[in-house]
PDB file of N, CA, C and O in Angstrom:
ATOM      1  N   UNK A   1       4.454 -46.852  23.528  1.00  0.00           N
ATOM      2  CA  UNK A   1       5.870 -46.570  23.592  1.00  0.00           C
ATOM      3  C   UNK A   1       6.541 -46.943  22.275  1.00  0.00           C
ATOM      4  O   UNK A   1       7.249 -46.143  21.663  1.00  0.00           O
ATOM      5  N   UNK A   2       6.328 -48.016  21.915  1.00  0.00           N
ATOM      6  CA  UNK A   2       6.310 -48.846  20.236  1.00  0.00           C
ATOM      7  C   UNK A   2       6.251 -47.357  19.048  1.00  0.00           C
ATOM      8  O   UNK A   2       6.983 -47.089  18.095  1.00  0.00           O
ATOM      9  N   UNK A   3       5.195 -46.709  19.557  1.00  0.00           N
ATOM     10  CA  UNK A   3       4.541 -46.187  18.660  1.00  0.00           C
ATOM     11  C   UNK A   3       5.914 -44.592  18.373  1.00  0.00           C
ATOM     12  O   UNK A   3       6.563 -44.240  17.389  1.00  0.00           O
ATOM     13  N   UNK A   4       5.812 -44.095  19.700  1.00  0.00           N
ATOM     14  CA  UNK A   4       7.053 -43.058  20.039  1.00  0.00           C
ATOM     15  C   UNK A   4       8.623 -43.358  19.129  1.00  0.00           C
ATOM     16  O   UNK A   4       9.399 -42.567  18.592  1.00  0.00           O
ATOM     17  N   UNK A   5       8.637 -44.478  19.227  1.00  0.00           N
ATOM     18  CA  UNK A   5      10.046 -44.909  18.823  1.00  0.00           C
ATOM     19  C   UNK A   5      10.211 -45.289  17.586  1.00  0.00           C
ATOM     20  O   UNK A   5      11.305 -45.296  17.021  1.00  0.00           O
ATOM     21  N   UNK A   6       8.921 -45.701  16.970  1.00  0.00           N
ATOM     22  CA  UNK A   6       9.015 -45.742  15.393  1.00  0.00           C
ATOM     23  C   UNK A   6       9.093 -44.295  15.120  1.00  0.00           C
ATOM     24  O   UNK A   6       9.875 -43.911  14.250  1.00  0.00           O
ATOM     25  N   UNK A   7       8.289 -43.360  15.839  1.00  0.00           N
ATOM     26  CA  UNK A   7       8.007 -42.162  15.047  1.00  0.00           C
ATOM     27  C   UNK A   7       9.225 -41.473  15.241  1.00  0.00           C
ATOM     28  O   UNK A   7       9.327 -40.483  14.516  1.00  0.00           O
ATOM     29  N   UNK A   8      10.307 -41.715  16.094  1.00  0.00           N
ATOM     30  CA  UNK A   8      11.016 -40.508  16.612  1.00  0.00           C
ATOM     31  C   UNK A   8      12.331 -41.368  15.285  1.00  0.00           C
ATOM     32  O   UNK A   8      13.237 -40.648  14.865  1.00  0.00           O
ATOM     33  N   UNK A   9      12.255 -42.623  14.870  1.00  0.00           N
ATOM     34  CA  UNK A   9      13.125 -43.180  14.299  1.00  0.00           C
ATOM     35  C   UNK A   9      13.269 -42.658  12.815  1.00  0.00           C
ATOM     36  O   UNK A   9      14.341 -42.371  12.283  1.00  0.00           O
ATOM     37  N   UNK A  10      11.916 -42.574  12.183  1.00  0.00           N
ATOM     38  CA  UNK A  10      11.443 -42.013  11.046  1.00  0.00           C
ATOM     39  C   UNK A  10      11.540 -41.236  10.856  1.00  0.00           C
ATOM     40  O   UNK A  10      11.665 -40.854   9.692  1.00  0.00           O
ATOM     41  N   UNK A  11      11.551 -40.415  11.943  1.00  0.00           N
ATOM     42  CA  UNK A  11      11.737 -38.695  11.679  1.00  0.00           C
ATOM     43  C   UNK A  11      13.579 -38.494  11.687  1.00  0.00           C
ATOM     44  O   UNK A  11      14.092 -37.526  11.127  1.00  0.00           O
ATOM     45  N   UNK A  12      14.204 -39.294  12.224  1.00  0.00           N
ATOM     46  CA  UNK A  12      15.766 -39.087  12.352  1.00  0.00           C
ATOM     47  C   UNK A  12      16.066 -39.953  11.212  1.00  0.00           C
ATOM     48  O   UNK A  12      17.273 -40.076  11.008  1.00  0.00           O
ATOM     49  N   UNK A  13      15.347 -40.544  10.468  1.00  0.00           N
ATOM     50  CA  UNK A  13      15.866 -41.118   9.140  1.00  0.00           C
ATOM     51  C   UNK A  13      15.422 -39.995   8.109  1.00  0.00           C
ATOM     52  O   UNK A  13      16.224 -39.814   7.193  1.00  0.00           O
ATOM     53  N   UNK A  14      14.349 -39.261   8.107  1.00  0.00           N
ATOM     54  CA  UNK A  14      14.195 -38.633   7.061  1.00  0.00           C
ATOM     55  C   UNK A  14      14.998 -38.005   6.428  1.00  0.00           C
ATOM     56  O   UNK A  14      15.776 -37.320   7.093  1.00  0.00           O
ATOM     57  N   UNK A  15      15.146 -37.983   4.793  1.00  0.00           N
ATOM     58  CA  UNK A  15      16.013 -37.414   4.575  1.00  0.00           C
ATOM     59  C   UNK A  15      16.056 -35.893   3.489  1.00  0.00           C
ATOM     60  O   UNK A  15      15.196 -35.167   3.988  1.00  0.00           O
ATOM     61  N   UNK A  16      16.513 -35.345   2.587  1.00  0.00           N
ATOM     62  CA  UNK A  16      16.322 -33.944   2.421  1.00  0.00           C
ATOM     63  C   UNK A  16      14.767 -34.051   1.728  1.00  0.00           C
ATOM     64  O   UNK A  16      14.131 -35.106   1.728  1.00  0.00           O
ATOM     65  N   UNK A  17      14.336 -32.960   1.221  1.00  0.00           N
ATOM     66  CA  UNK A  17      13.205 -32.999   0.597  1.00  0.00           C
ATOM     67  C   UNK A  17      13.171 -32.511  -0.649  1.00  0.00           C
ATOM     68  O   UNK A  17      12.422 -33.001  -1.494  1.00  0.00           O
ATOM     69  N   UNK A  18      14.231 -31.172  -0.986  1.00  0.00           N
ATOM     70  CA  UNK A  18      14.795 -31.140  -2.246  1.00  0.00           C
ATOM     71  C   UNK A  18      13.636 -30.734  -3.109  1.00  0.00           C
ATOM     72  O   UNK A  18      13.411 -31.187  -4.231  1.00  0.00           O
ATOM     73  N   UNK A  19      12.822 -29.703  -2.380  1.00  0.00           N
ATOM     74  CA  UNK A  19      12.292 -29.244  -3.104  1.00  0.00           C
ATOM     75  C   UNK A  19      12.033 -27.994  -3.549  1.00  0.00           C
ATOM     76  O   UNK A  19      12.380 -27.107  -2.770  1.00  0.00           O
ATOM     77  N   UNK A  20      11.305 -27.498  -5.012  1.00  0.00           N
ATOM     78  CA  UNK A  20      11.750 -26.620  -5.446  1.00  0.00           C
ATOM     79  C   UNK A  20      11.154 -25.317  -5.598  1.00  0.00           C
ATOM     80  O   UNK A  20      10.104 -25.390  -6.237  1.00  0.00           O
ATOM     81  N   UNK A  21      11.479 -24.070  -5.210  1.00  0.00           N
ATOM     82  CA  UNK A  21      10.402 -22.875  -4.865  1.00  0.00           C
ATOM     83  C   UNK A  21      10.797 -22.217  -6.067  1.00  0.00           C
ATOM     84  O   UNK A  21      11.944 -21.964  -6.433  1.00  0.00           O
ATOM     85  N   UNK A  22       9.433 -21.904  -6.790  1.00  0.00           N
ATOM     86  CA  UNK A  22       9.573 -20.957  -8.447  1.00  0.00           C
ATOM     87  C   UNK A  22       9.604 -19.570  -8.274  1.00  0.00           C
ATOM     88  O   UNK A  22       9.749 -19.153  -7.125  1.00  0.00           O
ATOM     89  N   UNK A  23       9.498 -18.798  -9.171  1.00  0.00           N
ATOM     90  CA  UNK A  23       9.916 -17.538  -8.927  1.00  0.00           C
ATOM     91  C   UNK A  23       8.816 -16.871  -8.571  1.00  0.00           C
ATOM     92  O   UNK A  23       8.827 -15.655  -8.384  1.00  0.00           O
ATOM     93  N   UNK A  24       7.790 -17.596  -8.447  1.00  0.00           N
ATOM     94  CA  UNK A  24       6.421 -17.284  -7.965  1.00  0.00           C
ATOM     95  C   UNK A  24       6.122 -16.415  -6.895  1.00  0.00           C
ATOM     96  O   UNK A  24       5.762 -15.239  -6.839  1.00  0.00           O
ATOM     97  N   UNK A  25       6.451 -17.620  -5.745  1.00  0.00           N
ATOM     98  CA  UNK A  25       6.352 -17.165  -4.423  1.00  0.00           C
ATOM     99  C   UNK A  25       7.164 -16.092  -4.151  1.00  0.00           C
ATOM    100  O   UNK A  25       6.794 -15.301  -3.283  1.00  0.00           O
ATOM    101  N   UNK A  26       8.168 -15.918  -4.710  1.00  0.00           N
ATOM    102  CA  UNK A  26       9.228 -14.557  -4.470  1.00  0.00           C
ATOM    103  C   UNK A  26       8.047 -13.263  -4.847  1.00  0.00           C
ATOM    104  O   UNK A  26       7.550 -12.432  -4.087  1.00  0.00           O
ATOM    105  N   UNK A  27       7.867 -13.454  -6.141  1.00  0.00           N
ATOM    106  CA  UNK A  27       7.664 -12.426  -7.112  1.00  0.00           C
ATOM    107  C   UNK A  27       5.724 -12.206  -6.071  1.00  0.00           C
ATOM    108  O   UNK A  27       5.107 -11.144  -5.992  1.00  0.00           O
ATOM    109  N   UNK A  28       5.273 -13.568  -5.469  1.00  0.00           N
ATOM    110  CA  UNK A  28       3.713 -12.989  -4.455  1.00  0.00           C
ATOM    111  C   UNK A  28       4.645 -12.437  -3.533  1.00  0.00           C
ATOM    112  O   UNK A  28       4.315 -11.291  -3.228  1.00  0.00           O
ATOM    113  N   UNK A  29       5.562 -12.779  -3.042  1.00  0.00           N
ATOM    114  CA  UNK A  29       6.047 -12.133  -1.478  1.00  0.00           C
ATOM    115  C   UNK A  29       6.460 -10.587  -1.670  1.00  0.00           C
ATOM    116  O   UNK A  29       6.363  -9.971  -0.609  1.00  0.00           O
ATOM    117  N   UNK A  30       6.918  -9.766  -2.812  1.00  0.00           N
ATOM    118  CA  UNK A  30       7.497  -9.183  -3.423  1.00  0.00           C
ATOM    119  C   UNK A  30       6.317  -7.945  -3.473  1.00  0.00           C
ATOM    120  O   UNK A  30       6.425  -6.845  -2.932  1.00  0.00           O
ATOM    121  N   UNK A  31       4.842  -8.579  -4.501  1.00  0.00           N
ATOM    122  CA  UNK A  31       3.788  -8.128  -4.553  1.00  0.00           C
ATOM    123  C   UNK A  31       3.067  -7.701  -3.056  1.00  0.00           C
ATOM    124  O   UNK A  31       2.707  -6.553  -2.799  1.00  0.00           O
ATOM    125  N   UNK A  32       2.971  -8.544  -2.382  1.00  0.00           N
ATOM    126  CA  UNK A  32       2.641  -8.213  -0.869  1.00  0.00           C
ATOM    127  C   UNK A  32       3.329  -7.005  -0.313  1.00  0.00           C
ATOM    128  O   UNK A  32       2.831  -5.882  -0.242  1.00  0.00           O
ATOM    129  N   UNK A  33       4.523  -7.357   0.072  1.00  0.00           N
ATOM    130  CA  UNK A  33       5.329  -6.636   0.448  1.00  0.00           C
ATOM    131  C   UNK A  33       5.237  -5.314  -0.193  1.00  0.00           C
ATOM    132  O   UNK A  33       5.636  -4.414   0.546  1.00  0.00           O
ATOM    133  N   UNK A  34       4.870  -4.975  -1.231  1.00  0.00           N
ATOM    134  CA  UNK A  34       4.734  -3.592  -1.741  1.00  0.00           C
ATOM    135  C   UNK A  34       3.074  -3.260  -1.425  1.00  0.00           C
ATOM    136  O   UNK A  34       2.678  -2.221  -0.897  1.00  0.00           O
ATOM    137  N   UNK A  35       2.543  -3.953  -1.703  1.00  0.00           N
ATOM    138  CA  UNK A  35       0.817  -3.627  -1.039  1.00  0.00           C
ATOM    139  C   UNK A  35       0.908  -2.999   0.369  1.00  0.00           C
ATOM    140  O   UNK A  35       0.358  -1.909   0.530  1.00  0.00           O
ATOM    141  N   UNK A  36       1.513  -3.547   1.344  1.00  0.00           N
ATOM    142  CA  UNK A  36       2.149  -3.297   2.959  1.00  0.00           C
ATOM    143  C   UNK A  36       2.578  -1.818   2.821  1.00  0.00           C
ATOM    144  O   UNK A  36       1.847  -0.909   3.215  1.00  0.00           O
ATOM    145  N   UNK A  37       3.697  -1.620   2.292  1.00  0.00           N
ATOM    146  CA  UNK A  37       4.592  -0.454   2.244  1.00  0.00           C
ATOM    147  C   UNK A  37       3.746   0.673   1.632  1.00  0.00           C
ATOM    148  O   UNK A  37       3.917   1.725   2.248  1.00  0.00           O
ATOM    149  N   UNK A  38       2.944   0.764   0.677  1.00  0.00           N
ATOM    150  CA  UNK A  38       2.399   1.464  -0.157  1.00  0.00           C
ATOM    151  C   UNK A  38       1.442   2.089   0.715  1.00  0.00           C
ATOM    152  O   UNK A  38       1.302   3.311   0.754  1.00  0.00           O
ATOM    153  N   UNK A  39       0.783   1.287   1.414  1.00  0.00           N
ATOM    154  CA  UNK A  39      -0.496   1.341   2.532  1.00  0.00           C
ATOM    155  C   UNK A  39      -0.106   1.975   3.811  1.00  0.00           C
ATOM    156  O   UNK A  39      -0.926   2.275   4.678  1.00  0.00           O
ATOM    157  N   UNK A  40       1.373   2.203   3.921  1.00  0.00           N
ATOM    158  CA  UNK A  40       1.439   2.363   4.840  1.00  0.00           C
ATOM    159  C   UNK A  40       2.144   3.556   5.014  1.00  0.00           C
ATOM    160  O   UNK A  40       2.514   4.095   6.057  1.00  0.00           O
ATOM    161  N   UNK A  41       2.314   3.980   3.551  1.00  0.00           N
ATOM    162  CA  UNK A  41       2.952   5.888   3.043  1.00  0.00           C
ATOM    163  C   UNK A  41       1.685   6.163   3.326  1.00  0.00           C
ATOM    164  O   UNK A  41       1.395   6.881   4.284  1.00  0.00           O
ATOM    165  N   UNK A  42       0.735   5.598   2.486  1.00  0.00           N
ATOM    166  CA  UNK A  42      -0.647   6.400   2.519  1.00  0.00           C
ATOM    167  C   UNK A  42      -1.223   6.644   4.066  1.00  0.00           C
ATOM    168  O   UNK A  42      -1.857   7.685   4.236  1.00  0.00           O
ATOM    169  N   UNK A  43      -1.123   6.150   4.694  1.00  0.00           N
ATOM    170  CA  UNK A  43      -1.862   5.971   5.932  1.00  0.00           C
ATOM    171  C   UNK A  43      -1.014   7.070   6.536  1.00  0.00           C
ATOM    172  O   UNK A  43      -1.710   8.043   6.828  1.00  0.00           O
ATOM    173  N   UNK A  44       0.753   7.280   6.919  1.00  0.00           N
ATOM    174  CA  UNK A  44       1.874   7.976   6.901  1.00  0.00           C
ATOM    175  C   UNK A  44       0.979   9.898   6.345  1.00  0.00           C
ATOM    176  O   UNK A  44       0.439  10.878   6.858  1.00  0.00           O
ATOM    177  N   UNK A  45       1.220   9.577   5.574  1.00  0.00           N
ATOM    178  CA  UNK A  45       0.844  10.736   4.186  1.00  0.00           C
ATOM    179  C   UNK A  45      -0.527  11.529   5.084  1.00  0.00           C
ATOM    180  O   UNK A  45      -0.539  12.673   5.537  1.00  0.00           O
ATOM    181  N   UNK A  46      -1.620  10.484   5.144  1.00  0.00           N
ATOM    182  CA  UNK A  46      -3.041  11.135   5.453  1.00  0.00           C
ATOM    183  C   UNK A  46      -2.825  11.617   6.891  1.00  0.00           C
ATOM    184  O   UNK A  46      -2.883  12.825   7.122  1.00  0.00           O
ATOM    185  N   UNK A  47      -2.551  10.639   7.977  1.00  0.00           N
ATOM    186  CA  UNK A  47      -2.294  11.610   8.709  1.00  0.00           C
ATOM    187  C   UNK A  47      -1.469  13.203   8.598  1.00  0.00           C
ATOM    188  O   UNK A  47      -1.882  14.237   9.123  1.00  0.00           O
ATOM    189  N   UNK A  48      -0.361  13.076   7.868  1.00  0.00           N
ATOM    190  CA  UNK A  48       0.659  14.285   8.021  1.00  0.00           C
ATOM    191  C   UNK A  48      -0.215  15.659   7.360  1.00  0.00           C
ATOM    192  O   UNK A  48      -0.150  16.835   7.720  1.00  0.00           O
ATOM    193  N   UNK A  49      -0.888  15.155   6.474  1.00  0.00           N
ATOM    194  CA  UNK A  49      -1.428  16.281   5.446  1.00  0.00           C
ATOM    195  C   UNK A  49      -2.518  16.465   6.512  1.00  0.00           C
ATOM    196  O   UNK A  49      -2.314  17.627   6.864  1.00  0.00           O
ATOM    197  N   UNK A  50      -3.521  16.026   7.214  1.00  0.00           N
ATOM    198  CA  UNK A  50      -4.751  16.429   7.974  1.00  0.00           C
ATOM    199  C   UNK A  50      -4.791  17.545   8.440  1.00  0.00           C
ATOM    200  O   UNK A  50      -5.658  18.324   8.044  1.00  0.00           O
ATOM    201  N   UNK A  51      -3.675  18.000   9.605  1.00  0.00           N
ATOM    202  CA  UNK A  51      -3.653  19.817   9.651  1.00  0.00           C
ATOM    203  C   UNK A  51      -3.205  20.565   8.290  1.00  0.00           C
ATOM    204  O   UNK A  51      -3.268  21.786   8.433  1.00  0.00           O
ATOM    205  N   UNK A  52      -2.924  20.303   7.462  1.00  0.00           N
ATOM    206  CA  UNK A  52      -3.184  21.240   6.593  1.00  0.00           C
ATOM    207  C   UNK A  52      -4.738  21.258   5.652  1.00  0.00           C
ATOM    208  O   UNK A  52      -5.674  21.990   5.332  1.00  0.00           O
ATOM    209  N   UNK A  53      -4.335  20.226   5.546  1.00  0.00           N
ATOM    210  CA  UNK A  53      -6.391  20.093   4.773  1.00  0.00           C
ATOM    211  C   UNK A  53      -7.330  20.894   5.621  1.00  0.00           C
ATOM    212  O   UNK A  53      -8.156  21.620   5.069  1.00  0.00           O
ATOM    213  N   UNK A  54      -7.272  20.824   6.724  1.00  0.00           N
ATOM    214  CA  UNK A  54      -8.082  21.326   7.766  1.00  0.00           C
ATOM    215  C   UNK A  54      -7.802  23.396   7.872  1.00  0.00           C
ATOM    216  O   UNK A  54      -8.589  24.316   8.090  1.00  0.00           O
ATOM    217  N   UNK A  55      -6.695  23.362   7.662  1.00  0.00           N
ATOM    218  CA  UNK A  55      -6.558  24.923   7.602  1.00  0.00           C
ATOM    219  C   UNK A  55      -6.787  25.522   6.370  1.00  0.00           C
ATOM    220  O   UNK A  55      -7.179  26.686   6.282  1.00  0.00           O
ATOM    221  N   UNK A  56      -6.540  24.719   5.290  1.00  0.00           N
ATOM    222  CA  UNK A  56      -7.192  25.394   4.261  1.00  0.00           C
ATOM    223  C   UNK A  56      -8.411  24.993   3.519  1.00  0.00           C
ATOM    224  O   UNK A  56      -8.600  25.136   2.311  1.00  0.00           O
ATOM    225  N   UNK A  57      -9.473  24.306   4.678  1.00  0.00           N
ATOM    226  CA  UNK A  57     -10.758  24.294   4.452  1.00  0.00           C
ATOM    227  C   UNK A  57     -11.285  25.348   5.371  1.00  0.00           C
ATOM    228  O   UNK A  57     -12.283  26.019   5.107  1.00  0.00           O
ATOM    229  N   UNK A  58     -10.445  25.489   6.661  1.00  0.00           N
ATOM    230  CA  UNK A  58     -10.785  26.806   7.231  1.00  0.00           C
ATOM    231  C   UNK A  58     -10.918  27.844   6.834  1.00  0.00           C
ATOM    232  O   UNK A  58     -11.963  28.476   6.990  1.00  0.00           O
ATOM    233  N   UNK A  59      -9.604  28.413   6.042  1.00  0.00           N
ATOM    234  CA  UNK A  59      -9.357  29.703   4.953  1.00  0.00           C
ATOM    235  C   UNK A  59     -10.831  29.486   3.988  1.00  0.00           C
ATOM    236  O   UNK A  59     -11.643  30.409   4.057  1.00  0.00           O
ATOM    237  N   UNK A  60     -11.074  28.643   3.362  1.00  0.00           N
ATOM    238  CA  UNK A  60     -11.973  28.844   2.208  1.00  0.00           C
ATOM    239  C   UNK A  60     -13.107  29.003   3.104  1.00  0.00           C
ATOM    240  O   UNK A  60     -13.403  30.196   3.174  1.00  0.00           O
ATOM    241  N   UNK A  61     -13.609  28.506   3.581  1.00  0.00           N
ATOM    242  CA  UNK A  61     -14.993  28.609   4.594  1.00  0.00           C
ATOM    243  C   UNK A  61     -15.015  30.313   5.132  1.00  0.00           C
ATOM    244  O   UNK A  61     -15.978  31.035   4.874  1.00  0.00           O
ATOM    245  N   UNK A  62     -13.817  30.798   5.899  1.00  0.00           N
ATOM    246  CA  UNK A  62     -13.672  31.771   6.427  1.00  0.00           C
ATOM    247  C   UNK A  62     -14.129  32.897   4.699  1.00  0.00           C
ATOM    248  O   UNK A  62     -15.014  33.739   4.851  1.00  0.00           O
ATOM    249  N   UNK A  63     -13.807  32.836   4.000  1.00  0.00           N
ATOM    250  CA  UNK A  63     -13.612  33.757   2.370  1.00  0.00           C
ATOM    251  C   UNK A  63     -14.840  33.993   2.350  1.00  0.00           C
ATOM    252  O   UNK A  63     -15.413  35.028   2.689  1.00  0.00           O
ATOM    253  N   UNK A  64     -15.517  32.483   1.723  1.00  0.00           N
ATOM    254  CA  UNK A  64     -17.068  32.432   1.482  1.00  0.00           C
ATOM    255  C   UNK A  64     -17.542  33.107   2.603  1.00  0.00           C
ATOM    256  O   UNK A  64     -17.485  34.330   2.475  1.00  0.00           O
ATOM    257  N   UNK A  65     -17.972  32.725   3.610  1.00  0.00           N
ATOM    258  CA  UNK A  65     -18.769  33.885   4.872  1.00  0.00           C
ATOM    259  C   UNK A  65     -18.420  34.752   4.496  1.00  0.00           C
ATOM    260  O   UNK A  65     -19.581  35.090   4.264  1.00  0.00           O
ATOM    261  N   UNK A  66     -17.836  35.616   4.137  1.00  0.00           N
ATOM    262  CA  UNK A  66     -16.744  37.097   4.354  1.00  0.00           C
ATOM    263  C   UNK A  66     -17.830  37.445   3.024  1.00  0.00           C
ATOM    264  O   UNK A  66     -18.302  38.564   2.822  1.00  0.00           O
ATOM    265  N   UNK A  67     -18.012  36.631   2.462  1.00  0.00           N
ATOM    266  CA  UNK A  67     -18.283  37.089   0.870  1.00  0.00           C
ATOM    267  C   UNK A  67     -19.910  36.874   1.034  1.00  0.00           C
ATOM    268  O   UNK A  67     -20.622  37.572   0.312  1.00  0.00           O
ATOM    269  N   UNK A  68     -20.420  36.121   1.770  1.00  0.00           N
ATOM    270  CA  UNK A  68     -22.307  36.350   1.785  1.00  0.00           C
ATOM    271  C   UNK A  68     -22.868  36.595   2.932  1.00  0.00           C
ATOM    272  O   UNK A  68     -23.982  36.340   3.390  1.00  0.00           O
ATOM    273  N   UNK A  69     -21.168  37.571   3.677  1.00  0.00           N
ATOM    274  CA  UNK A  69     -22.091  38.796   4.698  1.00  0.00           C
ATOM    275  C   UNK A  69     -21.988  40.265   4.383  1.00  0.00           C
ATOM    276  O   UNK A  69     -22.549  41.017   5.180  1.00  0.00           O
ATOM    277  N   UNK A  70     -21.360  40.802   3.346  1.00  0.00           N
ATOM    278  CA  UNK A  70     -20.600  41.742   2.471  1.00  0.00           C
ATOM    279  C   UNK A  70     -22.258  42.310   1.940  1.00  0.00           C
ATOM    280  O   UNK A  70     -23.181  41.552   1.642  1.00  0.00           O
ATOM    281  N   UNK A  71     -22.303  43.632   1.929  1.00  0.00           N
ATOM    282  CA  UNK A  71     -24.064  43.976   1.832  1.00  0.00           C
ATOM    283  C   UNK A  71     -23.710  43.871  -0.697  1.00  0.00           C
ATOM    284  O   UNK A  71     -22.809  43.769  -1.529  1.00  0.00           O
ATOM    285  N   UNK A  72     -24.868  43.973  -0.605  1.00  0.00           N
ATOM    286  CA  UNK A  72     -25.346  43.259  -2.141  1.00  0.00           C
ATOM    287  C   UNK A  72     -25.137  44.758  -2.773  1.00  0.00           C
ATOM    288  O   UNK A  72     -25.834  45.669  -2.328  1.00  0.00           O
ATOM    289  N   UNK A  73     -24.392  44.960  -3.579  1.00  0.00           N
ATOM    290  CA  UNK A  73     -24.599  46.236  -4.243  1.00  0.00           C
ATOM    291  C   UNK A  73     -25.743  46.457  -5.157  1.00  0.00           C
ATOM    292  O   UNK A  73     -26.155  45.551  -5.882  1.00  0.00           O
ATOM    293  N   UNK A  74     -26.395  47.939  -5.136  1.00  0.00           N
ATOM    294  CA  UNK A  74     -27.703  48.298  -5.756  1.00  0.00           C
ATOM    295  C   UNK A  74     -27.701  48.635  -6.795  1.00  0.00           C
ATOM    296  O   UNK A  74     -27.772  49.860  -6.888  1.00  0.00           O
ATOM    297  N   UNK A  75     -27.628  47.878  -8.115  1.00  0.00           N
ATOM    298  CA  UNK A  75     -27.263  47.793  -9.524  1.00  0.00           C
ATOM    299  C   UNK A  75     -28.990  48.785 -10.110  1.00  0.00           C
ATOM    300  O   UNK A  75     -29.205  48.999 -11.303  1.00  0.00           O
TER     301      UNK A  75
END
């Protein structure tokens, strides 16, 4: 109980800590924060573009066949 009442005393005496954050941690939080966002157009981006990638790998696929079922002209 001794033990409770020093600690709860110490902690209501403590006083500021006054200490000091450099432009560091801003400028990592800053860096992060754009790693996040960046990652997350891209991710945004890849999905949105997928039906189109996909239709115009269709178109080209569809060309080529078209083009090596076409009979060989007799030169």
């Amino acid at each position: 109980m001794l033990r409770v009442l020093l600690f709860l005393l110490l902690v209501s005496v403590a006083g500021d800590a006054q200490a000091y954050i450099g432009p560091g941690a801003g400028i990592g939080f800053l860096g992060s924060l754009w790693a996040w966002l960046v990652g997350f157009l891209v991710v945004i981006a890849a999905i949105l573009f997928w039906p189109i990638r996909w239709f115009l790998r269709r178109l080209r696929s569809g060309r080529s066949a078209a083009k090596s079922n076409a009979p060989a002209s007799a030169d």
